[in-house]
NUZA-230711 format. One record per atom (N, C-alpha, C, O, CB): atom name; residue number from 1; residue in one letter; x, y, z. Coordinates in Angstrom, 3 decimals. Glycine has a CB too. Example, Ala and Ser with C-alpha at 12.3 -4.5 7.8 and 13.67 -1.06 7.14 Angstrom:
BEGIN
{N, 1, a, {13.190, -5.690, 7.800}},
{CA, 1, a, {12.300, -4.500, 7.800}},
{C, 1, a, {13.200, -3.300, 7.800}},
{O, 1, a, {14.236, -3.319, 8.465}},
{CB, 1, a, {11.308, -4.473, 9.046}},
{N, 2, s, {12.850, -2.250, 7.080}},
{CA, 2, s, {13.670, -1.060, 7.140}},
{C, 2, s, {12.900, 0.030, 7.870}},
{O, 2, s, {13.409, 1.138, 8.039}},
{CB, 2, s, {14.084, -0.598, 5.725}},
% end
This chain:
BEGIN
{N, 1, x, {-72.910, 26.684, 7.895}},
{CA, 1, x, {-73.377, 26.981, 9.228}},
{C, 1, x, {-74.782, 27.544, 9.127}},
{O, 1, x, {-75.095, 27.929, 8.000}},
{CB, 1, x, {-72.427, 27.965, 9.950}},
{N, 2, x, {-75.685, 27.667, 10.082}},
{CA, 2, x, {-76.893, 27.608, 10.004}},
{C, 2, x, {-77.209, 28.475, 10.840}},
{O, 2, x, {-76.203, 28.842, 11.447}},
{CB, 2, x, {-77.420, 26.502, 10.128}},
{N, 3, x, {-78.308, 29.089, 11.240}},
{CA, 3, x, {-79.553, 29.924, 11.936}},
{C, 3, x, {-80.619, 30.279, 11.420}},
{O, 3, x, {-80.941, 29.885, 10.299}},
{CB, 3, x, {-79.289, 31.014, 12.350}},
{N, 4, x, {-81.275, 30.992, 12.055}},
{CA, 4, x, {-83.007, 30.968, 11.900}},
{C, 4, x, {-83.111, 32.605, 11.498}},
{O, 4, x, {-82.571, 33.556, 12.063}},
{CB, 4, x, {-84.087, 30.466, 13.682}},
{N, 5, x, {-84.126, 32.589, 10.152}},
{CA, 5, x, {-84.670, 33.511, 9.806}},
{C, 5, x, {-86.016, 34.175, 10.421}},
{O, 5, x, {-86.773, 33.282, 10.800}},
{CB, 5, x, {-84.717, 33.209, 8.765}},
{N, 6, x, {-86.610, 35.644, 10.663}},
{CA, 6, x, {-87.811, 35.935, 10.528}},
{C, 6, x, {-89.100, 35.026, 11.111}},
{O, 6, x, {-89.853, 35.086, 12.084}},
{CB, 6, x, {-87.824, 36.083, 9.282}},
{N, 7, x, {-88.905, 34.114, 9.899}},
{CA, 7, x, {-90.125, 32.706, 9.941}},
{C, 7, x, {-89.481, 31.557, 10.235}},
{O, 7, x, {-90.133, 30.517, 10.137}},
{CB, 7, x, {-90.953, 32.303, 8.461}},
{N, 8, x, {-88.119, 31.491, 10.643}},
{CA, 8, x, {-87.530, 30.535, 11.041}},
{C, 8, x, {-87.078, 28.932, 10.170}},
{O, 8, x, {-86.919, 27.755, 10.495}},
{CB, 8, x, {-88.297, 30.456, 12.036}},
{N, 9, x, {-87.028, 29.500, 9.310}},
{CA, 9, x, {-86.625, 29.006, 7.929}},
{C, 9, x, {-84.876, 29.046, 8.456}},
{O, 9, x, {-84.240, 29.821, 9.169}},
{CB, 9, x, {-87.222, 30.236, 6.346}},
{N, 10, x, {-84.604, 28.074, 7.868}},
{CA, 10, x, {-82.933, 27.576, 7.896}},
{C, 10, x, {-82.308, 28.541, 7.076}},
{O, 10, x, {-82.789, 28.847, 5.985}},
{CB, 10, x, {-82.544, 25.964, 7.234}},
{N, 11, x, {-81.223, 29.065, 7.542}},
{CA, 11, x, {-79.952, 30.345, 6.963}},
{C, 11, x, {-78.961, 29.526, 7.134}},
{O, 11, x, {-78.559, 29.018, 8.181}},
{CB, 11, x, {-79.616, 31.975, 7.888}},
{N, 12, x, {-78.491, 29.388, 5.827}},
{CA, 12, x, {-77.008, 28.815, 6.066}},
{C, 12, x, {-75.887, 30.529, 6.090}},
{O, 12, x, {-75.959, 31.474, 5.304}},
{CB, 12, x, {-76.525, 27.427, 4.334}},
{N, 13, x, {-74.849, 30.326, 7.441}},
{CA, 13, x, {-74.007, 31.963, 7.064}},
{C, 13, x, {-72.708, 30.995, 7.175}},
{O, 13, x, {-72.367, 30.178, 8.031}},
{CB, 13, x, {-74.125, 33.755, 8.504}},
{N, 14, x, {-71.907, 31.586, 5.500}},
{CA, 14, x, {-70.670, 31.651, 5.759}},
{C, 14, x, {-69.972, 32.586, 5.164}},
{O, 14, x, {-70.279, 33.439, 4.331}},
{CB, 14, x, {-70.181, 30.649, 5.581}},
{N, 15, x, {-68.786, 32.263, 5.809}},
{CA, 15, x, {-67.779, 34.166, 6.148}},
{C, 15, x, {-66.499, 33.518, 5.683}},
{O, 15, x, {-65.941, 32.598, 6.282}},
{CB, 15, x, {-67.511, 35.072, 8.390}},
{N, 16, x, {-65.892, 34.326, 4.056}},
{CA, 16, x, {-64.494, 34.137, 4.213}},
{C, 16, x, {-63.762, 34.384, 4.015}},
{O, 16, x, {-63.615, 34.304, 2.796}},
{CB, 16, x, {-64.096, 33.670, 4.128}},
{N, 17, x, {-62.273, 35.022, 4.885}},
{CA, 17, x, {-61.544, 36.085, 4.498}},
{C, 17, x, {-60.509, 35.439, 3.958}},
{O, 17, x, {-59.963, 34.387, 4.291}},
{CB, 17, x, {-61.209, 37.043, 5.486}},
{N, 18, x, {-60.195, 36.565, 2.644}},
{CA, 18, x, {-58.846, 35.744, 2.081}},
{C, 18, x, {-58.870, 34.548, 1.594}},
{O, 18, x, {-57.863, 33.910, 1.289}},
{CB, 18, x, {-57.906, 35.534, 2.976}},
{N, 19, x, {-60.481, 34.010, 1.445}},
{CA, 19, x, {-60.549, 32.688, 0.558}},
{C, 19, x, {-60.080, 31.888, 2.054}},
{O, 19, x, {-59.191, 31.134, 1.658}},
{CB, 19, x, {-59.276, 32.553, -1.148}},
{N, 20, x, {-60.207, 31.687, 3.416}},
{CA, 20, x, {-60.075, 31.370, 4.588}},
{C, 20, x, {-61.435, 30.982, 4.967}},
{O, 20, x, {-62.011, 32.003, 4.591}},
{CB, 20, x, {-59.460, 32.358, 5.331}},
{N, 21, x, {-62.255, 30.321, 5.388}},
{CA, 21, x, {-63.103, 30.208, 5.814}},
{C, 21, x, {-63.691, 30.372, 7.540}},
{O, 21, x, {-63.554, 29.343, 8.202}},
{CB, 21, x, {-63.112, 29.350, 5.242}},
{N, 22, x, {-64.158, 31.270, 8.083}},
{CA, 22, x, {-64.216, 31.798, 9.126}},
{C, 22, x, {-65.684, 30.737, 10.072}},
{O, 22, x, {-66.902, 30.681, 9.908}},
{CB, 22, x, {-64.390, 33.530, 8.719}},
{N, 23, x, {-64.974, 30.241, 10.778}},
{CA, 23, x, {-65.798, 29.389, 11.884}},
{C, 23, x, {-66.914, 30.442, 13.153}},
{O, 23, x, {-66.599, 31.212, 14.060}},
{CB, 23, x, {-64.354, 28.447, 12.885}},
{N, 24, x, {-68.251, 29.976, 12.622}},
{CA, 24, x, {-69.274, 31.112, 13.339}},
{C, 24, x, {-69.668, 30.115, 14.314}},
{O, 24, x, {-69.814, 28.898, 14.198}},
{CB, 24, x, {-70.704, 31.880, 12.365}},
{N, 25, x, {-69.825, 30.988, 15.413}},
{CA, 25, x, {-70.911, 30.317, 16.536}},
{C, 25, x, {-72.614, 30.484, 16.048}},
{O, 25, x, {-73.041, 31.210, 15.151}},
{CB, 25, x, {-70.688, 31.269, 18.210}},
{N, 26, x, {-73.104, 29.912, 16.610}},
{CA, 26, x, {-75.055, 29.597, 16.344}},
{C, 26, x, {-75.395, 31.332, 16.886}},
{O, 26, x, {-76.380, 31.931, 16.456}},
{CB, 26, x, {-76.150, 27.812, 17.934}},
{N, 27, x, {-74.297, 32.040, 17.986}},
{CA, 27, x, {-74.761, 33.004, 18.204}},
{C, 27, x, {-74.645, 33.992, 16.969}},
{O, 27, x, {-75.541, 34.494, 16.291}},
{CB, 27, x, {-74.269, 33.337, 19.327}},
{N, 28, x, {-73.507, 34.097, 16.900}},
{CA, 28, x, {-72.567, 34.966, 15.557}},
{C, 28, x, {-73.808, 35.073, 14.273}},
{O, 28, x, {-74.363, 36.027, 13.728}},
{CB, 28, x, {-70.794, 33.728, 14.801}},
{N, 29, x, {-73.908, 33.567, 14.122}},
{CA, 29, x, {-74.507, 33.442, 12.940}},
{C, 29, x, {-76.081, 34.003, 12.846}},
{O, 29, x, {-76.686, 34.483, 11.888}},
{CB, 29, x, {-74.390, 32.016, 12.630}},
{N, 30, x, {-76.551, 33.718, 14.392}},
{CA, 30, x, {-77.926, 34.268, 14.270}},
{C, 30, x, {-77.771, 36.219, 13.494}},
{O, 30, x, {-78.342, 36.872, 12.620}},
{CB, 30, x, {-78.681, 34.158, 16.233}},
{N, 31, x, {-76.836, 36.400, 14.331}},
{CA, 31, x, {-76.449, 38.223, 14.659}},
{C, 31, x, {-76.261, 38.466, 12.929}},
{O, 31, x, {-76.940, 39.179, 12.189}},
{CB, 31, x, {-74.446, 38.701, 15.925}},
{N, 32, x, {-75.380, 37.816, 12.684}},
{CA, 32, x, {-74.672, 38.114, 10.853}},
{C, 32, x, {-76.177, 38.019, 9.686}},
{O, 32, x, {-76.237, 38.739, 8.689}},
{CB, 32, x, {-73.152, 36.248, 10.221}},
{N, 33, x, {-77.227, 37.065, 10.035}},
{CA, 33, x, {-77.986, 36.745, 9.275}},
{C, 33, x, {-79.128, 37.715, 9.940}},
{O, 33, x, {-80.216, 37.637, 9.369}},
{CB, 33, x, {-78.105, 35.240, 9.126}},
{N, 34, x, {-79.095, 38.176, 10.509}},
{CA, 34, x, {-80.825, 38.868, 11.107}},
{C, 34, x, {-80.625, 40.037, 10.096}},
{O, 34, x, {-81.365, 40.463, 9.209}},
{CB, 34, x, {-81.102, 39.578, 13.254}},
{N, 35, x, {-78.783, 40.607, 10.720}},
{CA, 35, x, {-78.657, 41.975, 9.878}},
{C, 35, x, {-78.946, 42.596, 8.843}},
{O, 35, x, {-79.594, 43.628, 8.671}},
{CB, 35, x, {-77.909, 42.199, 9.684}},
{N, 36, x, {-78.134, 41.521, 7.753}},
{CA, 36, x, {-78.141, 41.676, 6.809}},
{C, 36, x, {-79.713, 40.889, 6.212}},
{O, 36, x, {-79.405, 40.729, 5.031}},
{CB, 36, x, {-76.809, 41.328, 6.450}},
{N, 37, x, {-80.961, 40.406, 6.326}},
{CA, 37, x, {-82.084, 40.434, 6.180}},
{C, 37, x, {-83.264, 41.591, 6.433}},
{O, 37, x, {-84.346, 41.956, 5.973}},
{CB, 37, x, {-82.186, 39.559, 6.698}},
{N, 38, x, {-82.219, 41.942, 7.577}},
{CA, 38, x, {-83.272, 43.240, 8.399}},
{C, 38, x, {-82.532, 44.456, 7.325}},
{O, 38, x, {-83.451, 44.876, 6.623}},
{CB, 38, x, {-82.876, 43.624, 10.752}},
{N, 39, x, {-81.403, 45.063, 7.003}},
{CA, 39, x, {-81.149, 46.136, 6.159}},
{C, 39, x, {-82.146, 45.705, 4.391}},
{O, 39, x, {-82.766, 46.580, 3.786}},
{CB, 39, x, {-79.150, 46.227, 6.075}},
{N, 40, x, {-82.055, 44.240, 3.902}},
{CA, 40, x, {-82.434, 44.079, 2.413}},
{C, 40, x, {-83.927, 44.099, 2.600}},
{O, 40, x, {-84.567, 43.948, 1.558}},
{CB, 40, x, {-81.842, 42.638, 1.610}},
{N, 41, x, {-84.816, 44.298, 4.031}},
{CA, 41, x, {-85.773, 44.258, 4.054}},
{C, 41, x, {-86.724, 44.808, 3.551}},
{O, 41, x, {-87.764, 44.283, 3.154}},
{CB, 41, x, {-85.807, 44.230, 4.670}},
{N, 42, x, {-86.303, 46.355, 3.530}},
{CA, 42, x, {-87.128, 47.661, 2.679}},
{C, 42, x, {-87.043, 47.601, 1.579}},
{O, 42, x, {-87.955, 48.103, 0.923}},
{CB, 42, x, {-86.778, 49.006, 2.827}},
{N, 43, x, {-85.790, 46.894, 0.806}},
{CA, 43, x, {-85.418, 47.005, -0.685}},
{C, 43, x, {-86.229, 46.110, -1.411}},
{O, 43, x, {-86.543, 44.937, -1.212}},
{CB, 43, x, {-83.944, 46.689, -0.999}},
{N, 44, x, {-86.536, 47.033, -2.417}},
{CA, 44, x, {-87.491, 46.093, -3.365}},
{C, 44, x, {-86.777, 45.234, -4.629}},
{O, 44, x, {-85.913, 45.733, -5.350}},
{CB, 44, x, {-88.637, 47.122, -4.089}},
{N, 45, x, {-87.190, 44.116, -4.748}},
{CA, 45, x, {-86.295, 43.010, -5.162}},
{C, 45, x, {-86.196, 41.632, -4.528}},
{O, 45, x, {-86.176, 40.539, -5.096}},
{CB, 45, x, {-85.098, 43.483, -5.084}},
{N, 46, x, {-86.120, 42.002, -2.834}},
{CA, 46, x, {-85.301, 41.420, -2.345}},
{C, 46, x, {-86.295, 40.077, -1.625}},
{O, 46, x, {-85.678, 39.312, -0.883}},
{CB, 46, x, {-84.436, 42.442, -1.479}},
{N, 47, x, {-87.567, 39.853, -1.814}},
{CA, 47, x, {-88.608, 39.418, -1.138}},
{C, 47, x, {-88.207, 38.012, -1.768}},
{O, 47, x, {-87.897, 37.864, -2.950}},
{CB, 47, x, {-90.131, 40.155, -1.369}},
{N, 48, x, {-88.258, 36.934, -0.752}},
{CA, 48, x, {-88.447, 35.706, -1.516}},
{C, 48, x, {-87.016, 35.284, -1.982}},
{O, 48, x, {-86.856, 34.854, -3.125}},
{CB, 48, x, {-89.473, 35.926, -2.769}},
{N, 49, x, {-85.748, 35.429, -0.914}},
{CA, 49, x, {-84.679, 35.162, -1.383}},
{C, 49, x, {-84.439, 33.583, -0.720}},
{O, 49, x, {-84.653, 33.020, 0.354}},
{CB, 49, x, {-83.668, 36.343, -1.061}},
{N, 50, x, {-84.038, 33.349, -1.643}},
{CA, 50, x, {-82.513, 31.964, -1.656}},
{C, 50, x, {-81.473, 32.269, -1.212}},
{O, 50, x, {-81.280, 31.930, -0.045}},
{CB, 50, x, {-81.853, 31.415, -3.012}},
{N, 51, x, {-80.717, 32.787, -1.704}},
{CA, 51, x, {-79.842, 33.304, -1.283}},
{C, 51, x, {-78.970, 34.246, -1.782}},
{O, 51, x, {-78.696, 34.486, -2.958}},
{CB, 51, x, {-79.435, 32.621, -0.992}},
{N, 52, x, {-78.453, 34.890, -0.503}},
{CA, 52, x, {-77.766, 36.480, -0.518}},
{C, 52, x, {-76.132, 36.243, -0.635}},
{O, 52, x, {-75.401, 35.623, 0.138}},
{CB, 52, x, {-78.149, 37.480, 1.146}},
{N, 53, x, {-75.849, 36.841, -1.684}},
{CA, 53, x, {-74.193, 37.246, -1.902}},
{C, 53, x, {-74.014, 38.022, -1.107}},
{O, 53, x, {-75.015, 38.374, -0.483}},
{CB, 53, x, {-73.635, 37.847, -3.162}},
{N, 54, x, {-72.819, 38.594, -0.781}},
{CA, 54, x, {-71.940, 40.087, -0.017}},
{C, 54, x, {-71.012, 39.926, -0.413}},
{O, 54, x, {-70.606, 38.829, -0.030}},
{CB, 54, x, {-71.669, 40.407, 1.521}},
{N, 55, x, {-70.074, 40.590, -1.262}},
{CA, 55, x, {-68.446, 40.515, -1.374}},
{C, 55, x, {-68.242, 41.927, -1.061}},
{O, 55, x, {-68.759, 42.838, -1.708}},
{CB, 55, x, {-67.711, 40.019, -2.955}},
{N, 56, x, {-67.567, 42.067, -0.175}},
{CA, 56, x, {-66.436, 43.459, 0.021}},
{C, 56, x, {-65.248, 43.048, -0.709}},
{O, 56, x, {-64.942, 41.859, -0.796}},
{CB, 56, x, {-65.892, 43.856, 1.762}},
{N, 57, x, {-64.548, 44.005, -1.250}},
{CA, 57, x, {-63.334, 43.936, -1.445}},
{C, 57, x, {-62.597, 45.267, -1.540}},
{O, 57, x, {-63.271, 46.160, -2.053}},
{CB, 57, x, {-63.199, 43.195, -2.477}},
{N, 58, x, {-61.446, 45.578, -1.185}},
{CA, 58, x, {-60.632, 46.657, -1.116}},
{C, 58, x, {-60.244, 47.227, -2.651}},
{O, 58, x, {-59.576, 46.561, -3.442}},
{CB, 58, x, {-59.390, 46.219, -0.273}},
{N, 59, x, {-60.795, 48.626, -2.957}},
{CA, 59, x, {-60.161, 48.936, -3.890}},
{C, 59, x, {-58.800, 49.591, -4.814}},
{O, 59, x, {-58.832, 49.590, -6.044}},
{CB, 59, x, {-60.726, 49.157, -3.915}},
% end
């Protein structure tokens, strides 16, 4: 699934629980991808990404 970055560069977002794959709207996806770009923004490292992992998991 897809939305627009910053510079409007293509974001693919996918979400999946339980190894389930979770179906995003163009809205969802804009919201899920701004976030998590806008928090890795300050962090140094993070400039010039491909792409971003996230795993939560319960410990």
């Amino acid at each position: 699934m897809s939305c627009c970055n910053e510079h409007n560069k293509s974001m693919e977002v996918e979400i999946e629980v339980n190894n389930k794959q979770i179906g995003l709207n163009p809205f969802i996806q804009e919201i899920v991808a701004s976030t998590i770009l806008g928090l890795l923004k300050p962090l140094k490292g993070t400039e010039g990404h491909k792409e971003i992992v996230i795993k939560l998991r319960e410990k």
